[in-house]
MARBA-3410 file (N, C-alpha, C, O; in Angstrom, 1 decimal):
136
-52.4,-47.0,-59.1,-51.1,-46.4,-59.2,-50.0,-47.4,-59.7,-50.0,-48.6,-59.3 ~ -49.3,-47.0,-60.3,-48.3,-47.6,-61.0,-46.8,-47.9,-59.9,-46.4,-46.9,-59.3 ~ -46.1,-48.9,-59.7,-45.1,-48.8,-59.7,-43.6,-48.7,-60.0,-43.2,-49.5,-60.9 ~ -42.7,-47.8,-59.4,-41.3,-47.3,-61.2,-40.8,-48.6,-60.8,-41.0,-49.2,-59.7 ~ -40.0,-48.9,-62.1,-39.1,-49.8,-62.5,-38.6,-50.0,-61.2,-39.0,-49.2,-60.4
-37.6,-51.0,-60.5,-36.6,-51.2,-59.6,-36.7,-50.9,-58.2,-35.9,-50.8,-57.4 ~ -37.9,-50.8,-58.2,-38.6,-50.8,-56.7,-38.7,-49.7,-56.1,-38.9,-48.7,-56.8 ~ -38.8,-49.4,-54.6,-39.1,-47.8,-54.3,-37.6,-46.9,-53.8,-36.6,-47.4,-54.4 ~ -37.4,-46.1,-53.2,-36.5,-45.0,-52.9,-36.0,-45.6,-51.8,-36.6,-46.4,-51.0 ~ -34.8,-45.1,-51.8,-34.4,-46.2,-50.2,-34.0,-45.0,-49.4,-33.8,-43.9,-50.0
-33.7,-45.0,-48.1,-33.0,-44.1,-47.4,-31.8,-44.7,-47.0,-31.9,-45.9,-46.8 ~ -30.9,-44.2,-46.9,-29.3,-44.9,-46.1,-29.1,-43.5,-45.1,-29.0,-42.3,-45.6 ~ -29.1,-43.7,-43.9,-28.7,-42.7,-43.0,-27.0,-43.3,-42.6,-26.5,-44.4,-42.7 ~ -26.4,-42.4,-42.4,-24.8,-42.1,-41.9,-24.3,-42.9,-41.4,-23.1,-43.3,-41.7 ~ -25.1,-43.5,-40.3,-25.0,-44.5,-39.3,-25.0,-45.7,-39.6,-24.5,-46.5,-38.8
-25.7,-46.2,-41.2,-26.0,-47.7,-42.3,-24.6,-48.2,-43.4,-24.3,-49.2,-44.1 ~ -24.1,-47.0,-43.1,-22.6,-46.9,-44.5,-21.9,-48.0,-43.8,-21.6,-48.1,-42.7 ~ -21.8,-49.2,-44.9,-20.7,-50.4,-44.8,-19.5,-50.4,-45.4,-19.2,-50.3,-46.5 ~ -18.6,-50.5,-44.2,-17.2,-51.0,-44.7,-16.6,-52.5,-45.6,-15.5,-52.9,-45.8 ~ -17.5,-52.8,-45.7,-17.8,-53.9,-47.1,-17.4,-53.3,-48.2,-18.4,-53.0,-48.9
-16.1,-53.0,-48.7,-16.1,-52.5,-49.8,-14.3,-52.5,-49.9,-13.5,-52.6,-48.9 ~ -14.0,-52.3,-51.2,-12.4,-52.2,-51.7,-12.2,-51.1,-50.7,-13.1,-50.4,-50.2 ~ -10.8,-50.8,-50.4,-9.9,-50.3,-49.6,-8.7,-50.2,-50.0,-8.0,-51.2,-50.4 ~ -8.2,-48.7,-50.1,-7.0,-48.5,-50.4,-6.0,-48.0,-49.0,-6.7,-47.7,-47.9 ~ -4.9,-47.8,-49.0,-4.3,-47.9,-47.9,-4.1,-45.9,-47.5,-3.6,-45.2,-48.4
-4.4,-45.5,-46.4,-4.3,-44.5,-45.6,-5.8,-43.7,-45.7,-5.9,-42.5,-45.5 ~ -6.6,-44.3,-46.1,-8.2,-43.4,-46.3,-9.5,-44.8,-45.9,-9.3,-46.0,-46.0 ~ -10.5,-44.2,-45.4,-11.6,-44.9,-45.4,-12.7,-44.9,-46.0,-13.7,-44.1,-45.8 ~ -12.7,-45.9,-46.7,-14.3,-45.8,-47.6,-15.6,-46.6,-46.9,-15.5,-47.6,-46.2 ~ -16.6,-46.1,-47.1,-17.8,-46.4,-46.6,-19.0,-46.6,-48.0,-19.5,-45.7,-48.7
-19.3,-47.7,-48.1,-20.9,-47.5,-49.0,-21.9,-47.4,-48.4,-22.2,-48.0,-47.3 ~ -22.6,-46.3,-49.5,-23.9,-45.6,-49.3,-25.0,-47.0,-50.4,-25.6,-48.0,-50.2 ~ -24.6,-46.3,-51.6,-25.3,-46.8,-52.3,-24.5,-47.9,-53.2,-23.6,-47.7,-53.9 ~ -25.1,-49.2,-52.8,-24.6,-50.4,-54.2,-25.4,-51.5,-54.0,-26.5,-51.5,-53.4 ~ -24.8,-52.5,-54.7,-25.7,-53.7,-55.2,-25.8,-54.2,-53.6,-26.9,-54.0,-53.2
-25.2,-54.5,-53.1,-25.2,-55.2,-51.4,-26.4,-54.3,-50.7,-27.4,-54.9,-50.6 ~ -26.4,-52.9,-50.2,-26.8,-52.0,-49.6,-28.6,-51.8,-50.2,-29.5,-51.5,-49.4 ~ -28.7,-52.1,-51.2,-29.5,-50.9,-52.0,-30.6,-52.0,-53.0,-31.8,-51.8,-53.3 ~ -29.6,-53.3,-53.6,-29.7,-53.6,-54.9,-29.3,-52.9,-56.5,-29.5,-53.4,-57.6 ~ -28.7,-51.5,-56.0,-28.2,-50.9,-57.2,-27.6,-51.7,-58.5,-26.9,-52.8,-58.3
-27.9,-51.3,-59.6,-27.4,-51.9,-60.3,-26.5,-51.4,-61.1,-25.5,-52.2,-61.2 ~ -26.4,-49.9,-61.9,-25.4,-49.2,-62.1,-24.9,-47.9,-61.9,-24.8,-47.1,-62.7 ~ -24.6,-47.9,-60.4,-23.9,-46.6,-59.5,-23.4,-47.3,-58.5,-23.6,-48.4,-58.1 ~ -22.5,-46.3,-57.8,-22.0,-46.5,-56.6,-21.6,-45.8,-55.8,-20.7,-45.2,-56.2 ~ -22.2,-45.4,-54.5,-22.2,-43.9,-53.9,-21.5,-44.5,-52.5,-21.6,-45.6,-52.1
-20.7,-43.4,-52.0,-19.8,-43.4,-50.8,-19.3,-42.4,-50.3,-19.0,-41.2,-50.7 ~ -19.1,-43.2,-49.2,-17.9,-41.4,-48.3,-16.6,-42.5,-48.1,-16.4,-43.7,-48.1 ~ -15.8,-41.1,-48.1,-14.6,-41.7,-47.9,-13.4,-40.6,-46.8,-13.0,-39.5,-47.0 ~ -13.3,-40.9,-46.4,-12.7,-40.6,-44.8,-11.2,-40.3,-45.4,-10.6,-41.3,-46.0 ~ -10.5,-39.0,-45.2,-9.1,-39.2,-45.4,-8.5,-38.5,-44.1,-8.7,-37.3,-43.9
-7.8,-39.2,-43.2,-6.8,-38.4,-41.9,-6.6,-37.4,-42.0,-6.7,-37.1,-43.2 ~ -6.1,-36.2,-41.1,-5.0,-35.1,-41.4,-3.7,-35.7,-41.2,-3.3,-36.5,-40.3 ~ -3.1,-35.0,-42.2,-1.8,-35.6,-42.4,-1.4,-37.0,-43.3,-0.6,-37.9,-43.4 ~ -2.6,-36.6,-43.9,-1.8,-38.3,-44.1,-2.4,-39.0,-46.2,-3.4,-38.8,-46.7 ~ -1.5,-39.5,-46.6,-1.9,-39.8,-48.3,-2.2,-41.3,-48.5,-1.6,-42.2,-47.8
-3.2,-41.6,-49.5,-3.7,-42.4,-50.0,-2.5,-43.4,-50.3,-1.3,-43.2,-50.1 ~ -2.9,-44.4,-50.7,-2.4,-45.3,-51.9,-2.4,-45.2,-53.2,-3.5,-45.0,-53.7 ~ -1.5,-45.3,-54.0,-2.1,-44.8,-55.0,-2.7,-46.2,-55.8,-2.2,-47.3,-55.6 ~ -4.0,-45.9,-56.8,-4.8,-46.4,-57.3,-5.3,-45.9,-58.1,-4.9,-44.9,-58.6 ~ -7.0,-47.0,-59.0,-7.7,-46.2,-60.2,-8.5,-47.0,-59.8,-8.3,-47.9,-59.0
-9.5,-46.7,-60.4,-11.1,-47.1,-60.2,-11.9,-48.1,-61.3,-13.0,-48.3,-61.7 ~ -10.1,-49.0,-62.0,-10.8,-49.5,-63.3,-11.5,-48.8,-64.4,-11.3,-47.6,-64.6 ~ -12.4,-49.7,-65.1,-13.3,-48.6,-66.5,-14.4,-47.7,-65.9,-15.2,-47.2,-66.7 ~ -14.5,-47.4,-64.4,-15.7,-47.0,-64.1,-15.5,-45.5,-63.8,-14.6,-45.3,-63.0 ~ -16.4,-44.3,-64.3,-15.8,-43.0,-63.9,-15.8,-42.7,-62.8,-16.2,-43.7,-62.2
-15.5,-41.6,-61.8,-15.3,-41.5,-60.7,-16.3,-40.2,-60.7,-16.6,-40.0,-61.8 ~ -16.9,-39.4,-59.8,-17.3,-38.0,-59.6,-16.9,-37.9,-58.0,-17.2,-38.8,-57.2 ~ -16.3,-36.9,-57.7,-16.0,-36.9,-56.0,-16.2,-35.7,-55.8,-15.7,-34.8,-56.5 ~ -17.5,-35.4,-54.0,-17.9,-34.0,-53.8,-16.6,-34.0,-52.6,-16.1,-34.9,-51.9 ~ -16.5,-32.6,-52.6,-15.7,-32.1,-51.4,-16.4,-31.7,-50.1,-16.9,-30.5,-50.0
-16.3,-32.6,-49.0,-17.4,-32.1,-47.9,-16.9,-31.5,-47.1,-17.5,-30.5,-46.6 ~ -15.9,-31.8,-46.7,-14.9,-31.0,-45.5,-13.2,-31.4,-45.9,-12.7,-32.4,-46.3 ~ -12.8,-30.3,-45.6,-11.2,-30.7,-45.9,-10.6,-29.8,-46.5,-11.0,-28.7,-46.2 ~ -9.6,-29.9,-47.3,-9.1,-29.4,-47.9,-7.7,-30.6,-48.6,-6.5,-30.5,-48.6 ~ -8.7,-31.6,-49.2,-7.9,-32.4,-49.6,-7.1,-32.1,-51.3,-7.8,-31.5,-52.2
-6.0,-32.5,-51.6,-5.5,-32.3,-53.0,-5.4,-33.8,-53.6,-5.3,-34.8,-52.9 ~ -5.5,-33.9,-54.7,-5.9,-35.1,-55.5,-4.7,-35.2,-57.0,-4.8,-34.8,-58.2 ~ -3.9,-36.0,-56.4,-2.3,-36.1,-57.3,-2.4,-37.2,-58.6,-2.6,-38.4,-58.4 ~ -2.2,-36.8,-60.0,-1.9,-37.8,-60.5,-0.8,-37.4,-61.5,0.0,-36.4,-61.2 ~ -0.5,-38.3,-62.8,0.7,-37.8,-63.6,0.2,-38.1,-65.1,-0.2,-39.1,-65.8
0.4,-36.5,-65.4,-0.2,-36.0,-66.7,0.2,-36.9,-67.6,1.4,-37.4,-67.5 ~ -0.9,-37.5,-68.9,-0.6,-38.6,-69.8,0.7,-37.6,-70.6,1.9,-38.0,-70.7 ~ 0.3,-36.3,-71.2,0.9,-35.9,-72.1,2.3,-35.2,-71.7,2.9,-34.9,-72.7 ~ 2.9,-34.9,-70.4,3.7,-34.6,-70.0,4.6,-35.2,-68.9,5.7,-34.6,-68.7 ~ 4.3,-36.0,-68.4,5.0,-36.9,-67.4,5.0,-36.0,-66.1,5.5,-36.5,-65.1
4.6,-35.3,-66.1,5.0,-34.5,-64.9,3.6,-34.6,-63.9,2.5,-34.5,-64.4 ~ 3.7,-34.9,-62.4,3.0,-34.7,-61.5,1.7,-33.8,-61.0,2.1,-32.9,-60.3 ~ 0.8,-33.7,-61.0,-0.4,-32.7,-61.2,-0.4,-32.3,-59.9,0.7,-32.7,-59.5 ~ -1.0,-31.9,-59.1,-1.5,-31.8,-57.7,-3.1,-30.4,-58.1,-3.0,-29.2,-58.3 ~ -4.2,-31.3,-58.0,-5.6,-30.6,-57.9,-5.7,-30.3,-56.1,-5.8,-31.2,-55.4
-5.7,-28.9,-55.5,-5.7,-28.4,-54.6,-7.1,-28.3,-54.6,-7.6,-27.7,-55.5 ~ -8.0,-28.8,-53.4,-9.6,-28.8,-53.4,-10.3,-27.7,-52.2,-9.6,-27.2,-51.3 ~ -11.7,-27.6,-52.4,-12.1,-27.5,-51.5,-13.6,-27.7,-51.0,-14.4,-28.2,-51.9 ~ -13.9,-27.5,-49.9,-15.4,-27.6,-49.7,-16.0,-27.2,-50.9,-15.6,-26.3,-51.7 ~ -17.2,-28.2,-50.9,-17.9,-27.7,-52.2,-17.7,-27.7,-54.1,-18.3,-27.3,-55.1
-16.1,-28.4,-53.8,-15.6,-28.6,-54.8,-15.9,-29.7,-55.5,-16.4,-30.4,-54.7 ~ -16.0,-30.5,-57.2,-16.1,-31.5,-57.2,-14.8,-32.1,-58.3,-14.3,-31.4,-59.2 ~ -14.4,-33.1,-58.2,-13.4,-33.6,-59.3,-14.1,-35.2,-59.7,-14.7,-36.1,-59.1 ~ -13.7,-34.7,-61.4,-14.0,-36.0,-61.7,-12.4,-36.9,-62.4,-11.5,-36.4,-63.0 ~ -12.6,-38.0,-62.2,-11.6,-39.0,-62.2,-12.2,-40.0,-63.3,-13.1,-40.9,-63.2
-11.4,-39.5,-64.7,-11.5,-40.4,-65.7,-11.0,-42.2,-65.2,-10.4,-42.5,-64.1 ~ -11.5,-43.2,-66.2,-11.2,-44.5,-66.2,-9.8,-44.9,-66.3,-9.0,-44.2,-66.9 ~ -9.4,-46.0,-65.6,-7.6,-46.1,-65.2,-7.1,-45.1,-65.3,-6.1,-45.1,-66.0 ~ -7.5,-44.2,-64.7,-6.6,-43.0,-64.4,-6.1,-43.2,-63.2,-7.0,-43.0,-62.4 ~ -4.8,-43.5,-62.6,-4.1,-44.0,-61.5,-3.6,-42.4,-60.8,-3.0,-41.6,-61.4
-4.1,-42.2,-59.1,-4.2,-41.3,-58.4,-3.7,-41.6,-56.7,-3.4,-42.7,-56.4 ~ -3.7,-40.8,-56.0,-4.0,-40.9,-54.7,-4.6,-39.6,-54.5,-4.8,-38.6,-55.3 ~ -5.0,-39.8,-52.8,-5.7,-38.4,-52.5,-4.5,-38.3,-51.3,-3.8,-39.2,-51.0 ~ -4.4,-36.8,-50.8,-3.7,-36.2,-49.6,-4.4,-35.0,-49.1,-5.2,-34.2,-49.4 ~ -3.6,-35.5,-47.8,-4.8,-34.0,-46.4,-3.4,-33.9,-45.9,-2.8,-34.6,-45.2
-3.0,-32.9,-46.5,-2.2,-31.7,-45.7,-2.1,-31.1,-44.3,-1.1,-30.7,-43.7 ~ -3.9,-31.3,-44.1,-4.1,-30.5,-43.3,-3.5,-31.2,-41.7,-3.7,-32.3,-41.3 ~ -2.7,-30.1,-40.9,-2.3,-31.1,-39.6,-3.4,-31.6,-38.9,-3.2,-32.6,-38.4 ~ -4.7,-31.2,-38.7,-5.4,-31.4,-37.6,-6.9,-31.5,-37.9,-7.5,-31.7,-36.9 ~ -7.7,-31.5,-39.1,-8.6,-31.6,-39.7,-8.6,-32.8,-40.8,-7.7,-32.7,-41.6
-9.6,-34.1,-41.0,-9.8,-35.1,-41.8,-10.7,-34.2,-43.4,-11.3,-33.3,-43.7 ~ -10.3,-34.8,-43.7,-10.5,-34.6,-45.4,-12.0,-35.8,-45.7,-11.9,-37.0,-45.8 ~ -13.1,-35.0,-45.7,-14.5,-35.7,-46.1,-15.0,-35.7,-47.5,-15.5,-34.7,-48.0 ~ -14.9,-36.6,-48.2,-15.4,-36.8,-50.0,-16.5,-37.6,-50.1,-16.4,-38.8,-49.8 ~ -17.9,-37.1,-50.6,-18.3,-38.2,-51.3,-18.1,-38.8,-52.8,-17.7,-38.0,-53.6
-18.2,-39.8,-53.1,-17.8,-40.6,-54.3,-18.9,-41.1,-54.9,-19.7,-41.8,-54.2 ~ -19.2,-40.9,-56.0,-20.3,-41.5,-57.6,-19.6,-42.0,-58.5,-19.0,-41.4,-59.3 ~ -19.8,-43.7,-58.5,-19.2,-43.9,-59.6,-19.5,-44.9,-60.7,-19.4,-46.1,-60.2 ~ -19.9,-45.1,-61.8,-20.2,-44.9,-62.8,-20.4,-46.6,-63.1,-20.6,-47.1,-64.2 ~ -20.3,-47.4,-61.8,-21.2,-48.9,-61.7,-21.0,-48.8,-60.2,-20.4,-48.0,-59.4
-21.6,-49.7,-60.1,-22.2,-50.1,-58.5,-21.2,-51.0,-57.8,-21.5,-51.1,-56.6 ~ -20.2,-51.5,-58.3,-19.0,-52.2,-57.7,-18.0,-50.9,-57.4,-17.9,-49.9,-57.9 ~ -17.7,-51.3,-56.6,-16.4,-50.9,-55.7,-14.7,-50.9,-56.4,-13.6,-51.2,-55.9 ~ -15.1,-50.6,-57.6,-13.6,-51.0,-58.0,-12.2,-50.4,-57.8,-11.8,-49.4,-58.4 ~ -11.6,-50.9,-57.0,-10.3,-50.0,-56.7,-9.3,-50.9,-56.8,-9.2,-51.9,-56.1
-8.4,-50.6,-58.0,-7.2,-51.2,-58.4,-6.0,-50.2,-57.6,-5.7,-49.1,-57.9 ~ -5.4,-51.1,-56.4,-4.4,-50.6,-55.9,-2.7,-50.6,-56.6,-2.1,-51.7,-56.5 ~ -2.1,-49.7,-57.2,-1.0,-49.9,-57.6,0.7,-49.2,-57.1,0.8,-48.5,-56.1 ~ 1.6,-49.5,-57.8,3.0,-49.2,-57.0,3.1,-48.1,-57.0,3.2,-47.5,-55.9 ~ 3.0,-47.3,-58.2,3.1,-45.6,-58.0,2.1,-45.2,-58.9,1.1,-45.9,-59.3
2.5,-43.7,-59.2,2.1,-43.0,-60.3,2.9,-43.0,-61.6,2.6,-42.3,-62.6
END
């Protein structure tokens, strides 16, 4: 029997997610899958924790794309339109997914008073890239 490229299938249970990783200010990220965790070489998988009540920092993810599932919450996801200057607000939900082009500068918000806002995150290298900036 043969074995694939890059070794075998790994498991990460809930309980393994490292706070080893970039951090923006009012949310928590956790890695699942990366080069530290895994040996990954080009992906990067995560949860990321947002309060009720409470907004991100705003940021971008560098050249690397973003894909984010919606697990619980009801978080909205703010940025500012290239072609019109004006403020977007993507209203989410369970089950939803948004993807986040490269230096596209964003935050996330939870509205919600009393429920945390749960996302996982795919992103398009295995580093953690989060460019924290002043606004939108």
């Amino acid at each position: 029997m043969s074995r694939a490229p890059g070794g075998t299938l790994r498991l990460i249970r809930s309980g393994e997610l490292s706070g080893n990783t970039a951090q923006t200010a009012g949310m928590v990220r956790t890695a699942a899958i990366s080069g530290e965790l895994t040996g990954a070489r080009s992906l990067w998988m995560g949860r990321t924790v947002l309060p009720a009540g409470v907004s991100s920092g705003d940021h971008h993810h560098g050249a690397s794309e973003t894909g984010i599932y919606v697990v619980s919450g009801r978080p909205a996801f703010v940025f500012r339109d290239p072609g019109t200057g004006e403020l977007v607000r993507l209203e989410s939900e369970p089950g939803d997914y948004v993807w986040v082009p490269p230096h596209v500068p964003h935050r996330e918000e939870n509205p919600a008073p009393d429920e945390p806002a749960v996302v996982v995150i795919a992103r398009s290298t295995q580093e953690a890239i989060v460019v924290n900036v002043a606004g939108l």
